[in-house]
C-alpha positions in Angstrom: -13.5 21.2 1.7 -10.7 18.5 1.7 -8.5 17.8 -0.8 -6.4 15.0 -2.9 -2.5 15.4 -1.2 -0.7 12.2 -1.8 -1.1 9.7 -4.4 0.7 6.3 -4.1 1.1 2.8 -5.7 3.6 0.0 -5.0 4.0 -2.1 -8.2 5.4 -5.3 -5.9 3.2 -5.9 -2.6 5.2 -5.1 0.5 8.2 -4.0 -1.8 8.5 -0.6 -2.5 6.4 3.3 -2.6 6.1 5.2 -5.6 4.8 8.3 -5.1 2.9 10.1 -8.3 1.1 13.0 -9.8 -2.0 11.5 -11.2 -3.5 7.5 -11.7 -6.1 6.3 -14.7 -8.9 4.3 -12.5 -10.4 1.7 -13.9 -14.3 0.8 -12.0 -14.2 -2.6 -10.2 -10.3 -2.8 -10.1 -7.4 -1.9 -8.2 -5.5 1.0 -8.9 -3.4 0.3 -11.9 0.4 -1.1 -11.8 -0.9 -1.2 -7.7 0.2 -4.9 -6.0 0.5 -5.7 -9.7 3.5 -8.5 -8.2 3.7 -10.1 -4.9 6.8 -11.9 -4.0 6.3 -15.9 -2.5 7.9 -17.1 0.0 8.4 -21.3 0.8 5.9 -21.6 2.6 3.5 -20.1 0.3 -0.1 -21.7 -1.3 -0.9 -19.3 -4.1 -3.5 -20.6 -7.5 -1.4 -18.7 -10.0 -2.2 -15.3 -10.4 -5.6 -15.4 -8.4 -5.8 -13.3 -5.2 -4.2 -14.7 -2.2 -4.3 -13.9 1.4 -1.1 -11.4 2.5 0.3 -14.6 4.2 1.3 -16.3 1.5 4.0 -13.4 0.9 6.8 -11.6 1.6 5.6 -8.5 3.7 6.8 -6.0 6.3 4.8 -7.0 9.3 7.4 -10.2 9.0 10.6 -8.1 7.6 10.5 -4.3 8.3 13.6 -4.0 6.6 11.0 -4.3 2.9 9.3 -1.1 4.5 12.1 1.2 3.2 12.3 0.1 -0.3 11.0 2.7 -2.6 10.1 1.9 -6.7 9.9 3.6 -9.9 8.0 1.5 -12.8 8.3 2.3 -16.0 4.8 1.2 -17.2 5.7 1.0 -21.4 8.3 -2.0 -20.4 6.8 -3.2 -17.3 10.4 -2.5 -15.9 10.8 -1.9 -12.7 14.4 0.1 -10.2 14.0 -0.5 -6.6 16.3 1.5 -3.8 17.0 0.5 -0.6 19.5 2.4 1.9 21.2 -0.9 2.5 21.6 -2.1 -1.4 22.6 -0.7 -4.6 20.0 0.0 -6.8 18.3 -2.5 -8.7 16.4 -2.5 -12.2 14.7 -5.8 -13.7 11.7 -6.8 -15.4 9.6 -8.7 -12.7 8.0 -10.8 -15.1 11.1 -12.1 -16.9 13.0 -14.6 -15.5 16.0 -13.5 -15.4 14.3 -10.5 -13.6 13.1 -12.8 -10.7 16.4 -14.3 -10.1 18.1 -11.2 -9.3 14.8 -9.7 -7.3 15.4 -12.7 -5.0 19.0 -12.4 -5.2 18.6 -8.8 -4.6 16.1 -9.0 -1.5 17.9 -11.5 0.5 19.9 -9.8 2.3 16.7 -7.6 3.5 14.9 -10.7 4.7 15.5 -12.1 8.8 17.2 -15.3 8.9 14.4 -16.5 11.1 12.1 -16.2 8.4 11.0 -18.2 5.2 13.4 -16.6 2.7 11.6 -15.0 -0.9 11.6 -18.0 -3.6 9.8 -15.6 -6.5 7.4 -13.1 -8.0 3.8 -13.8 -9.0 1.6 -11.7 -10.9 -1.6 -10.8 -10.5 -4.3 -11.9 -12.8 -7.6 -11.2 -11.8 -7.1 -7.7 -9.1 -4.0 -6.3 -7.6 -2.4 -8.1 -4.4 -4.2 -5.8 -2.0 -5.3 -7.4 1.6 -9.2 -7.2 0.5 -10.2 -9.9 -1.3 -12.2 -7.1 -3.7 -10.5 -4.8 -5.5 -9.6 -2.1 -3.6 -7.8 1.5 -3.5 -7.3 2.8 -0.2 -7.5 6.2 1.2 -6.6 8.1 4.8 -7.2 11.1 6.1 -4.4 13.5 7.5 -5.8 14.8 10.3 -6.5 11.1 11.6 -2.7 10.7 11.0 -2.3 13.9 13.3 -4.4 12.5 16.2 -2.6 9.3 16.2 1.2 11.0 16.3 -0.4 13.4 19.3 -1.0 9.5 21.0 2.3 8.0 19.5 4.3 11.4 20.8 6.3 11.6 17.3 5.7 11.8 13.8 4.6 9.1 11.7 5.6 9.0 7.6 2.3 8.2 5.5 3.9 5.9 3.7 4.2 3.6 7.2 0.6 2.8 5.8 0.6 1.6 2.5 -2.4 3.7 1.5 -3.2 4.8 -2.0 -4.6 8.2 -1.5 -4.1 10.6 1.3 -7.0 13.7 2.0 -6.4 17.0 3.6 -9.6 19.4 4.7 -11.4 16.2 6.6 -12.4 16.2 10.4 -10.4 13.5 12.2 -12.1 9.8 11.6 -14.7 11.7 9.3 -14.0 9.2 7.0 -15.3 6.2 8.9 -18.7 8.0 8.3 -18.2 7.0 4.6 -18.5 3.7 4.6 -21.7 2.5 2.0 -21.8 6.3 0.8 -20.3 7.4 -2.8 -17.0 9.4 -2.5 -15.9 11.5 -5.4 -12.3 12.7 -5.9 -12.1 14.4 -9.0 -14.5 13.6 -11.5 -14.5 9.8 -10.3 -17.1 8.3 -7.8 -15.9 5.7 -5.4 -18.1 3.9 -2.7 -16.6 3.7 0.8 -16.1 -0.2 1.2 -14.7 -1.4 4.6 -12.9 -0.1 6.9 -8.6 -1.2 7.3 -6.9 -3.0 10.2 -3.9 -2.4 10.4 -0.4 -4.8 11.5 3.3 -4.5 12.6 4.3 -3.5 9.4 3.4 0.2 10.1 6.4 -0.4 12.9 9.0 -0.1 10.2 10.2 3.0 9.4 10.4 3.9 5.5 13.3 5.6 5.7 15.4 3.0 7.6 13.4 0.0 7.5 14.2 -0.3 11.2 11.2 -0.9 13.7 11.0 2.5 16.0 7.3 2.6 16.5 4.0 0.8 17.0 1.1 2.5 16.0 -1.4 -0.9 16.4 -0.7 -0.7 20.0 -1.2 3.2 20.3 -4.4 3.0 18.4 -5.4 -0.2 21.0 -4.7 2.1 23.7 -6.7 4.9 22.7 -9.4 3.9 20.3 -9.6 0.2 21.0 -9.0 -0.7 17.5 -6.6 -1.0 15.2 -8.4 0.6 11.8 -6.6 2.8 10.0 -8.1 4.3 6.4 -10.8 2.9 4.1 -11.0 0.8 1.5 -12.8 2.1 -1.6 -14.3 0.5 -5.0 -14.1 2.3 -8.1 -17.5 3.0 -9.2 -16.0 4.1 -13.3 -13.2 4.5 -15.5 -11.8 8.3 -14.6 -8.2 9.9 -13.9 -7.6 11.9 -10.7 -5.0 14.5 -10.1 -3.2 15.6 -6.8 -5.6 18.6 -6.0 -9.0 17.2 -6.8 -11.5 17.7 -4.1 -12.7 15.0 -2.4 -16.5 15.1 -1.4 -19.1 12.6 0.3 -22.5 12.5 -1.3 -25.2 12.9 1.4 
């Protein structure tokens, strides 16, 4: 029997972790307050607030340094504090704009010199900033996690993958046998989309933001791949709770 361990959402895409207790899902959307913002960079093509491809933003895989910013939204004001080891705190309103100016201000210093540097904050209109172009909340399993640290030789923080949910009780890659099946957690059914590949932001270190590992090239080594985690598609409205089992119809 495996279980529901970590819960996660990141308000701005590729900024920040916030780890929580329970989430509302909604069915066909992304997990609420999840990739709600993405920030835009100069050379970025976006259509508003429609979904765009992860290259039109800020993001890790470019500036590790965003891997080790963690978040706290207060959903009533749509306010937002982000930490970072580096920078004092910060707390703003990302859709004010006043609240953009001192995000960008605020981020600079985080951001290469050799890259295009963060110009503002868009928000999403139609699904959360997620890499799928559907809707998606993502899920791992631990014991994968375990098989790829045994390859990597060290420990690897969860949150180095930017998934939504985290399961404990599975087999390792169990989950790939999901995909087209329905997956409950809780009370809410789910159904097991496609597969994630995975990029160099899971070198970054959330702790430091400083690049001391590469699990892409492990998992090319030994499984000749780079997937990591599922991406699923609420089937319903529900709420699930850290606990709730997590089962695979047959």
């Amino acid at each position: 029997m495996a279980d529901l361990v970590q819960i996660w959402r990141h308000p701005i895409k590729a900024h920040g972790f916030e780890a929580l207790e329970a989430t509302k899902v909604k069915a066909n959307k992304t997990l609420p307050w999840d990739r709600t913002w993405a920030a835009t960079h100069e050379a970025s093509k976006t259509a508003g607030g429609a979904w765009a491809h992860c290259a039109n933003f800020s993001r890790g895989a470019k500036a590790p340094n965003l891997m080790a910013i963690s978040a706290a939204l207060d959903t009533s004001t749509a306010t937002l504090t982000m930490s970072h080891p580096d920078r004092d705190a910060l707390t703003f309103r990302p859709d004010d704009t006043e609240g953009i100016a001192r995000f960008t201000s605020w981020i600079s210093p985080l951001m290469p010199v050799d890259r295009t540097a963060t110009t503002g904050l868009v928000r999403a209109t139609e699904q959360g900033m997620t890499d799928t172009p559907f809707p998606s909340i993502s899920v791992g399993n631990l014991a994968t996690l375990r098989v790829l640290e045994q390859h990597a030789g060290q420990k690897l923080d969860t949150r180095r993958f930017r998934l939504n949910f985290w399961a404990e009780g599975l087999a390792p890659f169990e989950e790939f046998e999901w995909l087209g099946k329905i997956v409950s957690i809780g009370g809410v059914t789910f159904r097991a989309e496609d597969r994630i590949t995975r990029c160099a932001s899971t070198k970054g270190n959330p702790e430091t933001g400083r690049r001391d590992a590469d699990p892409v090239a492990v998992m090319d080594t030994h499984w000749g791949h780079h997937d990591f985690g599922i991406a699923l598609i609420a089937q319903m409205d529900g709420h699930v709770t850290l606990g709730d089992n997590v089962s695979v119809a047959a």
